[in-house]
C-alpha positions, 0 to 999 in steps of 0.5 A: 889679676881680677879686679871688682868691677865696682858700677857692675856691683853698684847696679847689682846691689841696687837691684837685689835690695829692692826686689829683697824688700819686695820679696820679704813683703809679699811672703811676709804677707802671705805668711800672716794670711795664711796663719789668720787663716789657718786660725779662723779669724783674728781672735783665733790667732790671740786667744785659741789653744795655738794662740803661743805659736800664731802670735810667736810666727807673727812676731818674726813676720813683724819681725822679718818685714823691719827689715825690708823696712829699716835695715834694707831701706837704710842701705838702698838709700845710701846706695841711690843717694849719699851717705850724708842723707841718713844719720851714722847711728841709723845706719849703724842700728840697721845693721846690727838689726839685720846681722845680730839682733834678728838672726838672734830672735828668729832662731830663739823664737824657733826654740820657743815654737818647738817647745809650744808644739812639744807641750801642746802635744802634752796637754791634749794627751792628758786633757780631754778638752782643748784648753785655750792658754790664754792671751795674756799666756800667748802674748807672753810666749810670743814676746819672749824671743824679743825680751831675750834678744833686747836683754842680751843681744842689744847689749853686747852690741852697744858700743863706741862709734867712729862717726867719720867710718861711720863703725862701732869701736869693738875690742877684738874679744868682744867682736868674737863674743857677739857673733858666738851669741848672736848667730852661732848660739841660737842657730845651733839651738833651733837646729838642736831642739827641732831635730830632738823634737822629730826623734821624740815619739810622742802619742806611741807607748802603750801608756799614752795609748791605753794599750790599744790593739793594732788597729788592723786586727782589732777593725777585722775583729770587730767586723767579724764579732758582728757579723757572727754574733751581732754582739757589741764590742768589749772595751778591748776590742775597740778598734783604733786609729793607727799612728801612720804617718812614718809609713804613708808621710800624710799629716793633718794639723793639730786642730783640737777639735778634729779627727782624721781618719786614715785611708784604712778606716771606713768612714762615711760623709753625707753630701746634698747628692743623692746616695748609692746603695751599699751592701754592709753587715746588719750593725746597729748605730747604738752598737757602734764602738764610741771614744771621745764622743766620736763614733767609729765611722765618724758620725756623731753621737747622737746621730740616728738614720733612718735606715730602709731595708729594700730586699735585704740590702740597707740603703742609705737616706736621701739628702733631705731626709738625712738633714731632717734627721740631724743637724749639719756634721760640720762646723762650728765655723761658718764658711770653714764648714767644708774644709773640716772632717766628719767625725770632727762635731758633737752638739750641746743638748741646745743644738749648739755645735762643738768641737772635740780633741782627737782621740789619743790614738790619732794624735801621733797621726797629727804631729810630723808634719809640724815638726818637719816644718820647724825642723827645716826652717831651723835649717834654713836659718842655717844655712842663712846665718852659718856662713856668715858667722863662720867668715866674721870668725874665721877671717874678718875676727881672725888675727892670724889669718892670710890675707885674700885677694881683693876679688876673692874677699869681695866675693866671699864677703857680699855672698855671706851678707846676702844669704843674710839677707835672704833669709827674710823671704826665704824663712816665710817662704818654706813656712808658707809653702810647708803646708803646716798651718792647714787645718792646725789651731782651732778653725 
C-alpha cells in the first residue's frame, strides 16, 4: 500500500504557492497593460464606449491578483512558519475567497462581459455614432459581479467557527447549497451565455444589413458599370463588405470608429515612399460609392488627388504632394496613428479628426473573435472549478460514499485545489494570448 510522502508534499506545496503568485502577478499585469493599451489610455478604460467591459476585465484582474495577495500568501505562510502566526479567521476568509467567492464573481463577471459584447453590438447597428455609456454606467456594470457575490455568495458562506480545527461549522445541506451556487451555478452560466453568444449571428439578416448585394457581385457590377458608362452607382448597387469571417477566421476588434476592409476589397494606403504607377479604370473620386462617410477604397470624404495622366496611364502623387493635398489619414490618437486602418478617419469642417463607426456590413466581420475569447475563458473557468466542485459533491459532501485510500484521496483532493488555483494566471493568460483586446474600444 502506498503511503504520502508528507516532506516531498511540503516541499512541493511551498514551490507551487510562490511560482502561482508569481505567475498571477505577472499575467495579471500584462492583462491590465494590454487593456490600457488596447483602450488608448486611461480615460479610455473609464469613460470610452468599451468603458462596461475594460473596467468589468479589470475588476477580475483586481480580482485575480487578491488572491495571489491574500488567499495564497496566508497558505505559504502557514507552510513556512506555523499555524499560530496567522489568525483563524484570516485563514478562514482566504479560503472561502479563493474556492467560493472568486469562482463565483469570475464566472458572473464573464455573463456580464457577454452581455456588454451582446448589447454593444446592439447599439452600434442602430446608432450611427459611437455613443460613450458613461462612467458612472461603466463603474455600475463593472461592479455588479461583486455586488452579486457580496449579497449572495458571503452569505451563504458565513457560518460558526471551530477555532481549535480552525473550520467553519456547516450542516451538510448547507455545505451542498454553497458549492450549487457558489462554483456549479455561475460555471454553467458563463459556459451557457458565451456559447449562445457564438451561435447568435448578429449584423447578417437582410434587415441589419439593408438588403445589400453580394459583395462580390455588386464590386464586379460597379467596375463594370464604369468602365462602360462612366455612370455613377445606384444605391443598389453599392458595393459592400462581406461578413467573412466563418470563411477565413480573421477578426479585427470592434473599434467604433474603424473600418476594416477585407482581402477582397481594393484598398489603398499612402505612405512617405515614393508611389508605383498603376493602370486603373478612369473613375472619378467625386463618383465613388459613399457610406457612413466612408469612401469605397477607404480614403476620406473629403479627399481629392491630384491625379497626372502621363500617356493614358494615371499616376499616383508623390509623398509630398499627397500630404499637401490632405491631412494625415490616420488618427485621432498620437502614437497609434500606425496601428489604425485607412478608411477609419473623417475631419471636422475645422480640421479636426474623428472617428467613424463601421459600417453595418462589416460589423459581423468584427464580432467572433470577441466571443471566441469569452467563450474559451468560460471553459477554462471550467475546467478550473468543475472538478472541484464535483469532488466536494461527490464524495467530501456525499454521506454514502466509499471511503478512499489515504494516497488516492490525497491525490485527488490536492490535484482539484490547484486547478483552483491555477486558474488565476490561467484565465489572464488565455485573455491575453487570445488577441481580443487589439484594435478593440475606442483607440
Amino acid at each position: 500500500m502506498g503511503t504520502v510522502d508528507e516532506d516531498a508534499r511540503e516541499y512541493a506545496w511551498k514551490a507551487l504557492l510562490v511560482t502561482t503568485i508569481v505567475l498571477t502577478i505577472l499575467w495579471n499585469i500584462a492583462l491590465m497593460y494590454k487593456i490600457i493599451n488596447a483602450a488608448g489610455s486611461l480615460t479610455a478604460v473609464l469613460t470610452g464606449p468599451r468603458g462596461p467591459r475594460y473596467q468589468t476585465l479589470v475588476s477580475l484582474v483586481v480580482g485575480d491578483v487578491f488572491v495571489a495577495m491574500f488567499s495564497l500568501v496566508i497558505e505559504v505562510i502557514l507552510l513556512f512558519e506555523d499555524n499560530t502566526s496567522v489568525k483563524c479567521r484570516s485563514v478562514l476568509l482566504g479560503r472561502i475567497y479563493l474556492r467560493y467567492i472568486m469562482p463565483f464573481v469570475y464566472g458572473v463577471g464573464i455573463v456580464v462581459l457577454t452581455a456588454e459584447c451582446a448589447f454593444f453590438r446592439r447599439r452600434m447597428r442602430r446608432t450611427s455614432s459611437s455613443e460613450n455609456p458613461g462612467a458612472l454606467m461603466s463603474l455600475a456594470v463593472s461592479v455588479l459581479p461583486w455586488i452579486l457575490g457580496i449579497t449572495i455568495a458571503l452569505p451563504l458562506n458565513i457560518a460558526d467557527e471551530d477555532i481549535e480545527k480552525c473550520q467553519l461549522i456547516y450542516s451538510l445541506n448547507r455545505a451542498r447549497t454553497i458549492v450549487w451556487v457558489c462554483q456549479v451555478l455561475p460555471v454553467a452560466m458563463a459556459v451557457f451565455f458565451t456559447t449562445l453568444n457564438i451561435c447568435c449571428r448578429q449584423n447578417q439578416s437582410p434587415a441589419s444589413v439593408g438588403n445589400q448585394p453580394e459583395p462580390a457581385a455588386a464590386f464586379t457590377s460597379f467596375l463594370g458599370q464604369q468602365n462602360a458608362t462612366g455612370a455613377a452607382p445606384t444605391a443598389q448597387q453599392q458595393p459592400t463588405a462581406p461578413p467573412y469571417e466563418e470563411e477565413h477566421g480573421v477578426f479585427a476588434e470592434p473599434h467604433p470608429g474603424v473600418s476594416v476592409l477585407p482581402p477582397t476589397m481594393v484598398s489603398y494606403q499612402p505612405t512617405n515612399s515614393s508611389y508605383q504607377q498603376y493602370q486603373s479604370p478612369n473613375l472619378n473620386i467625386s463618383q465613388q460609392p459613399q457610406y457612413g462617410g466612408f469612401l469605397f477604397h477607404g480614403q476620406p470624404q473629403h479627399a481629392h488627388h491630384h491625379h497626372h495622366m502621363v500617356n493614358g496611364i494615371r499616376t499616383q502623387p508623390t509623398g509630398a504632394q499627397f500630404f499637401q493635398s490632405q491631412p494625415p489619414p490616420y488618427g485621432p490618437y498620437p502614437g497609434h496613428g500606425q496601428s489604425l486602418p485607412a478608411g477609419s478617419v473623417t475631419y471636422t469642417p475645422s480640421g479636426q479628426p474623428s472617428l467613424l463607426p463601421p459600417p453595418p456590413s462589416l460589423r459581423l466581420f468584427y464580432s467572433l473573435r470577441e466571443k471566441r475569447a469569452l467563450a474559451m475563458a468560460s471553459l477554462v473557468l471550467f475546467v478550473c472549478v468543475a472538478p472541484f466542485a464535483i469532488f466536494q459533491l461527490s464524495y467530501v459532501y456525499n454521506e454514502d460514499r466509499e471511503n478512499l485510500k489515504t494516497l488516492s484521496r490525497t491525490i485527488i483532493s490536492d490535484l482539484v485545489f490547484w486547478l483552483m488555483a491555477v486558474r488565476s494566471f490561467v484565465t489572464p493568460f488565455f485573455w491575453v494570448m487570445t488577441g481580443s483586446f487589439k484594435m478593440s474600444g475606442s483607440r
